[in-house]
PADRENMAR-922994 format. One record per residue (C-alpha): residue in three letters; y, z, x. Coordinates in steps of 0.02 Angstrom, whole numbers, plus 50000, padded with zeros to 5 digits. Layout:
<sites>
ALAYZX...
</sites>
This chain:
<sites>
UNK467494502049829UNK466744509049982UNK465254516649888UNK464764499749796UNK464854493050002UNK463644506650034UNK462664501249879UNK462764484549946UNK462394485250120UNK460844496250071UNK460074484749980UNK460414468950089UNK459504480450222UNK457994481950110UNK457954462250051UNK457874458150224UNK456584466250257UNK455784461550104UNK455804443350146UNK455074448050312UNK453554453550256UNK453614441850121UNK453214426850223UNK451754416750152UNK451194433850024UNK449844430049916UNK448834441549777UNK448184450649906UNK449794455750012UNK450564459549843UNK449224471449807UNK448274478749949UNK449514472250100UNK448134463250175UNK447694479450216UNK448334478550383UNK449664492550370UNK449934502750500UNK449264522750442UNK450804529350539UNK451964520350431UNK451154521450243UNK451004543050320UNK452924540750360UNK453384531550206UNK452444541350081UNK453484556650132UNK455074548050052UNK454164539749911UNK453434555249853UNK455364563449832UNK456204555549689UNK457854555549656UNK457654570349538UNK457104577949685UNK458284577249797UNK459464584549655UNK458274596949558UNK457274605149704UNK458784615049779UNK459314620749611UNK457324628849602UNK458104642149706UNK459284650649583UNK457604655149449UNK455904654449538UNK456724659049719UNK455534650849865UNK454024651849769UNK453874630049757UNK453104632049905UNK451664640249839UNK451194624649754UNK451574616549938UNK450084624950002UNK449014622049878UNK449694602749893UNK448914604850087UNK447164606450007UNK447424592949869UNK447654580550001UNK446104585650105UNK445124583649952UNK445774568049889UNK445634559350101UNK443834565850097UNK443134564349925UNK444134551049831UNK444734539149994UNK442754536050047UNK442154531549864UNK443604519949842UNK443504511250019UNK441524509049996UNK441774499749812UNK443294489349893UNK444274494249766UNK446034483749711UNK446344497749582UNK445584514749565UNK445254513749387UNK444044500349411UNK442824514449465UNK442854518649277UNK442404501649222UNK440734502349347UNK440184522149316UNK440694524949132UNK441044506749051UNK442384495648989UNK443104506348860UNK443254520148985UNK444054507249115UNK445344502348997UNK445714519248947UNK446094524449105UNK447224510949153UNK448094512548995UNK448484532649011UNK449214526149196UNK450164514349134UNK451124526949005UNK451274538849131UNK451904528049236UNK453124520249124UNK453884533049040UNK454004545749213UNK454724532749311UNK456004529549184UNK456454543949160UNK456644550949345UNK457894532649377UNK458814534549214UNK459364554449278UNK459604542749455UNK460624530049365UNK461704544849288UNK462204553049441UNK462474535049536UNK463684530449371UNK464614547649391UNK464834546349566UNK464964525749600UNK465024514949466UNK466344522749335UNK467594521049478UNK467484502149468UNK467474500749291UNK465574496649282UNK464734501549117UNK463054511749129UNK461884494449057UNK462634484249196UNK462204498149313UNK460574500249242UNK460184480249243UNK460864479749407UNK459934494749506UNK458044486349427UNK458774469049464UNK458764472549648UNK457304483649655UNK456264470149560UNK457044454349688UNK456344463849850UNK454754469549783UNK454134451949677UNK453554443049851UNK452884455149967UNK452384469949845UNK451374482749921UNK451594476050101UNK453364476550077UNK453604494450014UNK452734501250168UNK454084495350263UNK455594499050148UNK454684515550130UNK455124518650314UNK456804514550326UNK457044523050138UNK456064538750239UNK457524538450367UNK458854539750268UNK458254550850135UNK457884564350279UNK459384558950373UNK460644561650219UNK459604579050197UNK459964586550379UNK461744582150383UNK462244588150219UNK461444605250280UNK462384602350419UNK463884600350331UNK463624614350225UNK463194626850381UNK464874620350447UNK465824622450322UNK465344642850316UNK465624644250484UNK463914647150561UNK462854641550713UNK461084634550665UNK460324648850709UNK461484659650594UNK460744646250446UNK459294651050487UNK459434670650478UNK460364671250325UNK459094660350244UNK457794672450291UNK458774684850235UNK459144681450073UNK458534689149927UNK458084670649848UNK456954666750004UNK455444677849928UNK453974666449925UNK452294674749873UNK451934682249721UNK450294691849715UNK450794707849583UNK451104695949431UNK449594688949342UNK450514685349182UNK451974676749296UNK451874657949312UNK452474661249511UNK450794667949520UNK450294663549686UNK448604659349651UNK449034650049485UNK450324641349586UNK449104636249729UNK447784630749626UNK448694621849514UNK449534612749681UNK447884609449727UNK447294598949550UNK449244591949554UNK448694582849713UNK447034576449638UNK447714571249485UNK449504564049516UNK449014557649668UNK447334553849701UNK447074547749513UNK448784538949513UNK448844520049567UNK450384520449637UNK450284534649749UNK448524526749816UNK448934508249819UNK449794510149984UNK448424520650060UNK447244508549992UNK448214496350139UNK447774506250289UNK446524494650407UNK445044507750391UNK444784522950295UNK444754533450428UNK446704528750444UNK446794530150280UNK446344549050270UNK447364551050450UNK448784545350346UNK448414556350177UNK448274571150289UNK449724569750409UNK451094566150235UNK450264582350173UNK450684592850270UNK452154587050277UNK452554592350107UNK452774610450171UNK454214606950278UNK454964591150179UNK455214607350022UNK455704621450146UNK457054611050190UNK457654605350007UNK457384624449964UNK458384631950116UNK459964619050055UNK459964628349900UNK459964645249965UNK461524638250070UNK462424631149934UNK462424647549828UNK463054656149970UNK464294643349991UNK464774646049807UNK464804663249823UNK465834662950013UNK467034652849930UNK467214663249749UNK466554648149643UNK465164653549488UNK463504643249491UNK463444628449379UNK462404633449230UNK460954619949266UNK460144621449449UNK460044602349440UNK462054604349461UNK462064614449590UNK461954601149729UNK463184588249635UNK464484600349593UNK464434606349763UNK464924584949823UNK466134585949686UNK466854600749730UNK466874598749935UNK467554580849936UNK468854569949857UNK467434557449841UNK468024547050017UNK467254558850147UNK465684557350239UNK464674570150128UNK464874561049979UNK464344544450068UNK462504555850129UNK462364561049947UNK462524544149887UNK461194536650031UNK460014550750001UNK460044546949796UNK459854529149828UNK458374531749962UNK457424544049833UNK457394533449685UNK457184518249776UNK455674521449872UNK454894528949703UNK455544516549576UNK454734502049675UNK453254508849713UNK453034514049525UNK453354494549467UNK452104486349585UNK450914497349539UNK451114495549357UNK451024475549391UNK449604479549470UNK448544489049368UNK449164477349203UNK448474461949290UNK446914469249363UNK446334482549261UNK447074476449074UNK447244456649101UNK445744455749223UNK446544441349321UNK446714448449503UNK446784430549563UNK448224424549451UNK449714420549541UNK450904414549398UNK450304430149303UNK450764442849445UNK452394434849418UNK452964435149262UNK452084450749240UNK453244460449367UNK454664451649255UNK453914458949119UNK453834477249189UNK455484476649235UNK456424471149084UNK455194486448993UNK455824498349125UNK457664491949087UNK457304493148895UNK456494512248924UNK458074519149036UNK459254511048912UNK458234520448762UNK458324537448841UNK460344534848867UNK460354529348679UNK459314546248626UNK460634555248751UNK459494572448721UNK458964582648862UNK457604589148748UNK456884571448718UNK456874571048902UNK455704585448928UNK454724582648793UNK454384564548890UNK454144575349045UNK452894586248957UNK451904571548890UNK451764564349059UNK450784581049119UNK449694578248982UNK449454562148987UNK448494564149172UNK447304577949113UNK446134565349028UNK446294555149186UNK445424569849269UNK443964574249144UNK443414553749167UNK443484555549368UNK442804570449382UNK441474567449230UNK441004551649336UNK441174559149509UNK440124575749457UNK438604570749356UNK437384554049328UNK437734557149150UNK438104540749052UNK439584542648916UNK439714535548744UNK440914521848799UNK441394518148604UNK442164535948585UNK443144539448766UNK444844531848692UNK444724545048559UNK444274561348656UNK445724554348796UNK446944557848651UNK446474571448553UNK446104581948721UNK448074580848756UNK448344586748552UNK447094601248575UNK447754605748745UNK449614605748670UNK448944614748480UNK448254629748606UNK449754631548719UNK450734633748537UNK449594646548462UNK449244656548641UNK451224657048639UNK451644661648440UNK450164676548445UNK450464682848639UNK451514684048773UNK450774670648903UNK451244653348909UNK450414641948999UNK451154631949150UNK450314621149270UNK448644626449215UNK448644615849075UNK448204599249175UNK446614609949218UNK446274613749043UNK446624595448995UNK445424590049123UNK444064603149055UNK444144599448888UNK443874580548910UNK442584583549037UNK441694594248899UNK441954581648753UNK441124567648879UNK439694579048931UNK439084582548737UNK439504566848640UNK438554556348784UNK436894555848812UNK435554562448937UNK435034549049097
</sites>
């Protein structure tokens, strides 16, 4: 009873501030806040919404296969986010964009416009789904199957309330929520660390030595060119992960598209970049704590580094004690601050980009209606399929899915070359099939397999296809 309190309380926390900032909302709060936001507060906010629930549960588990080498990919993040506040932020800010993918529709054409908003949108869909069904799991394990809820009522329930404080305010809401969401999701964080140190005995300082010291701490990998912890494969491919997923992603730009100026806008991309460095170490440092937990106390490791933190709850608690209750905030404040982001910017793009009625009210409305019953209907489909294969293989088509995304931008960013408009759909998906036929043979005839990279190659081979079927200025 006293988590579905928690799960309570939390959200009547969130709704009022949603119908704070939901006062008198038009079009225009619900997708650019009015752009009034404070940069200090989307910078804050977009810490937490950038950590999804799957997170918060898979990064500490990274420990036990790739050691610390994430945060490779953290530095090359560091750059991603300079480019994108300095290249992307200016061109969107001078062309007053309510969407980024209208830039398509004036550089390339209408086909290319829609094309883009439609590989967003089933990104979009299917990733968010996925990260809040594996959310929803853990929540039903933990919270729900106590009280005798079944996992569709959960389900219906968790977008239910995500969908009532996000329909009014939108954007301008989830800047705020993203604070508070920020708070807790760091808060939970520290003190579970805190319990675990305890727990073994140690002074923070002692953490933080045998941390260092551990064999899993290693970080840079420079003698391994056929290793996918390359570091420079890893920091490169952090680098184009930035410019792609983020600065080519509606939802991670709609709430820097708020900030008052651009200038605050690229103050705020840079400050919640670097923060990525530290926001990691710490997720990464939990997990070298929690297998020396395991080991201090004689337990194996779970098979599955996403366990690794859950088992631990399970294991530590009877399920009433105060570390369960930070696990449970810290899942809720992930998925969240990423689930509602992810909905108002699908509404958004749908109604600007596909329906071309920005101005629409009544649409806005039942659209967001609409994108949450499909988000209901895709988490209930992947708990039908019950696969963890189908699961990655939806994981893997998101990464593909964003490569084209890059070959348009960067096709329309990089040359005055017009495109054959009629034929863009068609390269956008077979790039993807050509990118995934190559990864297969490269894999059947040799020993590399490609990680990361391929969102490059993606991006290249699109970018190619554009450049030779279009025609000369």
């Amino acid at each position: 009873m006293g988590y579905g309190l928690l799960v309570i309380g939390y959200f009547c926390l969130l709704y009022c501030i949603s119908w704070w900032t939901g006062r008198k909302a038009t079009n225009e709060t619900f997708y650019r806040g009015n752009r009034q936001s404070p940069w200090y507060m989307v910078a804050f906010g977009m810490i937490g919404a950038s950590i999804s629930g799957v997170t918060f549960v898979s990064v500490p588990g990274m420990v036990n296969v790739i050691d610390m080498t994430y945060l490779q990919t953290c530095l090359g993040f560091i750059v991603g986010y300079v480019l994108v506040a300095f290249l992307l932020l200016p061109l969107f800010y001078r062309l007053n964009l309510t969407t980024i993918y209208s830039y398509l529709g004036q550089r390339l054409g209408p086909r290319s416009y829609k094309t883009g908003a439609s590989f967003f949108l089933l990104s979009k869909m299917t990733g968010a789904a996925v990260r809040f069904y594996v959310v929803c799991i853990i929540l039903q394990h933990f919270v729900f199957d106590a009280l005798g809820i079944p996992f569709v009522f959960t389900v219906l329930g968790m977008v239910v309330l995500i969908w009532l404080y996000t329909y009014r305010g939108g954007i301008r809401t989830l800047v705020f929520t993203d604070v508070l969401q920020t708070v807790f999701l760091f808060t939970a964080l520290l003190l579970i660390i805190w319990q675990v140190v305890s727990d073994m005995g140690m002074t923070w300082g002692e953490a933080v030595q045998a941390v260092a010291a551990d064999s899993k701490s290693r970080i840079f990998v420079f003698d391994d060119w056929m290793s996918k912890q390359n570091f420079w494969k890893q920091f490169l491919c952090g680098v184009f992960i930035v410019i792609v997923m983020t600065g080519l992603d509606q939802d991670m730009m709609q709430k820097n598209l708020t900030c008052r100026s651009l200038r605050d806008a690229q103050k705020d991309m840079c400050t919640y970049g670097v923060m990525f460095f530290p926001a990691n170490l710490l997720f990464l440092s939990l997990g070298i704590l929690l297998t020396q937990w395991y080991a201090s106390h004689g337990i194996t490791l779970p098979a599955s580094g996403d366990e690794l933190l859950p088992t631990f709850i399970t294991l530590s608690t009877n399920h009433l004690s105060l570390i369960a209750y930070l696990f449970i905030m810290g899942i809720l404040a992930a998925s969240f601050s990423s689930a509602d982001s992810a909905m108002t910017a699908l509404t958004t793009s749908f109604c600007v980009d596909i329906c071309r009625r920005p101005g629409d009210e009544i649409l806005r409305h039942r659209v967001h209606i609409l994108v949450a019953i499909v988000f209901t209907v895709f988490i209930l489909l992947f708990k039908a399929l019950n696969s963890t294969s189908i699961i990655d293989a939806i994981y893997i088509l998101c990464s593909y899915t964003y490569g084209p995304l890059l070959g348009l931008f960067a096709f329309g960013l990089l040359t005055k070359r017009p495109v054959n408009d009629r034929l863009v759909p068609y390269i956008c998906i077979a790039s993807p099939i050509l990118c995934y036929l190559l990864d297969w043979v490269v894999g059947q005839y040799t020993s590399y397999h490609f990680g990361y990279e391929l969102l490059m190659l993606n991006g290249i081979i699109t970018f190619t296809a554009l450049f030779f079927t279009g025609k000369e200025q």
